[in-house]
C-alpha positions as CSV (number, residue, x, y, z in Angstrom):
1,X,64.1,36.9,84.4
2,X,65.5,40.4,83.7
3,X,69.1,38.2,82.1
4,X,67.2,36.0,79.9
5,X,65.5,38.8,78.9
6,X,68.9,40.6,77.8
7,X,71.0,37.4,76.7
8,X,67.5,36.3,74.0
9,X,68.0,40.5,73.0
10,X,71.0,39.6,72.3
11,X,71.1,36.5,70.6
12,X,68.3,37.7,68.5
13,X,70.3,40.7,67.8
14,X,73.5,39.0,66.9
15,X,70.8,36.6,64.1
16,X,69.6,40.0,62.8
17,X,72.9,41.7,62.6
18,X,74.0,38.4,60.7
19,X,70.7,39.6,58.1
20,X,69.1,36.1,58.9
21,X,65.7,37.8,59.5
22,X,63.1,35.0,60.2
23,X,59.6,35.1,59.2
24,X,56.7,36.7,61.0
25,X,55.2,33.6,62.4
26,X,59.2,32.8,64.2
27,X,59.6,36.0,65.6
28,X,56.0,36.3,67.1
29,X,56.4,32.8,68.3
30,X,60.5,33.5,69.8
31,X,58.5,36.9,71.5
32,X,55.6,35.3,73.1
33,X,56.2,31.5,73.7
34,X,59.0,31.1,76.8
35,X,58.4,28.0,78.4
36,X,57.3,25.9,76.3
37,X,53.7,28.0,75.9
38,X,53.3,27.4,72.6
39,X,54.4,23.8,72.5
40,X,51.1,22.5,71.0
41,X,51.1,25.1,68.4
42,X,54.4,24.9,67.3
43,X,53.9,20.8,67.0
44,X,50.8,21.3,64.9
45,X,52.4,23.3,62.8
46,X,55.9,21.6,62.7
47,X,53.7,18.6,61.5
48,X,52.4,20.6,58.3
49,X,55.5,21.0,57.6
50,X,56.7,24.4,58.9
51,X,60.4,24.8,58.6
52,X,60.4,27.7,61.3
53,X,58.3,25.6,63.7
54,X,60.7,22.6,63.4
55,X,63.2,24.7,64.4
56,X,61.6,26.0,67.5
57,X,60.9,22.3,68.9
58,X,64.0,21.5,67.9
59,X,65.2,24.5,70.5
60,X,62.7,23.4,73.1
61,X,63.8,20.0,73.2
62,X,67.7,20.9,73.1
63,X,67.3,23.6,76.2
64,X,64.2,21.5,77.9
65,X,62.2,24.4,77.6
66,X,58.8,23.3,78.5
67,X,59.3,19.6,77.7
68,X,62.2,17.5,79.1
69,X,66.0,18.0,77.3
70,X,65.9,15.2,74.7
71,X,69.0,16.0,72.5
72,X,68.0,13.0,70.1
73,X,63.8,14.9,69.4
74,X,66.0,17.9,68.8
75,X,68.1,16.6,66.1
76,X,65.1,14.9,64.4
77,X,63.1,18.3,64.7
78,X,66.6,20.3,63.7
79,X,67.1,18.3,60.4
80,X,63.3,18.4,59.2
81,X,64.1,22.4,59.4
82,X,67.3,22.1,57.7
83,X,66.1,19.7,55.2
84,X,64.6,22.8,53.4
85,X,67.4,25.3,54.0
86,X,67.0,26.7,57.2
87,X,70.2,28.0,58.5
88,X,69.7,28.1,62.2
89,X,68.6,24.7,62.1
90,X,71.4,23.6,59.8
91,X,73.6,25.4,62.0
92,X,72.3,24.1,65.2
93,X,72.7,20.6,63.7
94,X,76.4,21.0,63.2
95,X,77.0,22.0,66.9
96,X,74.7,19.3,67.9
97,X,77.3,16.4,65.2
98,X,80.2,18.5,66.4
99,X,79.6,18.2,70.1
100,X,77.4,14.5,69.9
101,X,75.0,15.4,71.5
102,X,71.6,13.2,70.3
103,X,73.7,11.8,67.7
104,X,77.1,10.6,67.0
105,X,80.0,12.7,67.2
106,X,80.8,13.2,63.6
107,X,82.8,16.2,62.5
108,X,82.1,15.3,58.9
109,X,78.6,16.1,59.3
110,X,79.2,19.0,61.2
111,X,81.0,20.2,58.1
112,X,78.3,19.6,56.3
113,X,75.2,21.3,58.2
114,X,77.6,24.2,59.2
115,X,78.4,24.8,55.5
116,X,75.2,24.8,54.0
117,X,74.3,27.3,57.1
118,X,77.5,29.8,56.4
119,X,77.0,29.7,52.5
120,X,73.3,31.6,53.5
121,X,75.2,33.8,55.3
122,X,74.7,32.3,59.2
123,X,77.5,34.4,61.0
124,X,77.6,31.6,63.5
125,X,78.4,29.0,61.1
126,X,80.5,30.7,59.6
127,X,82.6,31.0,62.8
128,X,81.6,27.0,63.5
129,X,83.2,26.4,60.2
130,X,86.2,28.7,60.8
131,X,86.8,26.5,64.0
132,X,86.8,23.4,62.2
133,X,89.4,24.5,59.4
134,X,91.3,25.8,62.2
135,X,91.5,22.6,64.2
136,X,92.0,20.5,61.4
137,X,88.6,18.6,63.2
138,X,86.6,16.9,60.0
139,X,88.3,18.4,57.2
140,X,92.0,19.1,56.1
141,X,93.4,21.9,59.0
142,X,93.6,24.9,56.2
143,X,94.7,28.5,58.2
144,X,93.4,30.4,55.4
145,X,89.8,29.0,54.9
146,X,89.2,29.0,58.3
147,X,90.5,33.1,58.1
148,X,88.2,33.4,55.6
149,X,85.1,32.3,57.4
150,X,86.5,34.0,60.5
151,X,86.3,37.3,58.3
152,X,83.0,36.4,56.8
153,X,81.3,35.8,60.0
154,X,83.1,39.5,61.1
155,X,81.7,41.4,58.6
């Protein structure tokens, strides 16, 4: 318990260092609902409409937190989020193209969600995109664009 403790400091540190602060509601809701706890809520709210509570099913779903893995619900919860401009969940969607899991492998989308993620300024994105310039994987390989994201994502 004491490691997922430190590794979710950590992740949530490397988001804030990034200056992707979420709202209130996410970062109660990332604090107090491990395991799935606040399933129900989350849904409820994800239903309204809630960018930030798509996102966090999407998560659930993807690690099986509290409901069984189902990479496919992840992407479906994932693009609602991203569908108005959130960046983790646009970000989380590219891995989730670039790797196929719940969808097709399709580095073109990848591309895509990981761009619109790095242009708001998602370090990990960035680095995502970085990857993809640098293995040629979706887009023309191009050794300087992916340096550039490389840097971006850096600083």
């Amino acid at each position: 318990m004491r490691w997922i403790n430190i590794c979710l400091l950590l992740v949530v540190g490397f988001y804030l260092a990034a200056g992707d602060i979420r709202s209130s509601e996410a970062s109660y809701a990332q604090e107090n609902c491990a395991g799935g706890t606040c399933f129900k809520e989350w849904k409820l709210a994800a239903n309204r409409g809630e960018a930030w509570a798509q996102y966090n099913l999407g998560t659930l779903y993807e690690d099986g937190d509290g409901v069984p893995k189902n990479y496919q619900k992840a992407v479906k919860w994932y693009r609602l989020s991203a569908e108005q401009g959130d960046s983790w969940a646009q970000s989380k969607l590219g891995f989730l193209y670039k790797t196929g899991r719940g969808v097709e492998q399709d580095y073109n989308a990848a591309e895509k969600w990981y761009r619109l993620a790095a242009e708001q300024g998602d370090a990990w994105a960035q680095s995502n995109l970085g990857m993809l310039y640098e293995d040629g994987n979706g887009i023309a390989q191009d050794y300087n664009q992916a340096l550039k994201w490389y840097r971006l994502a850096a600083a």
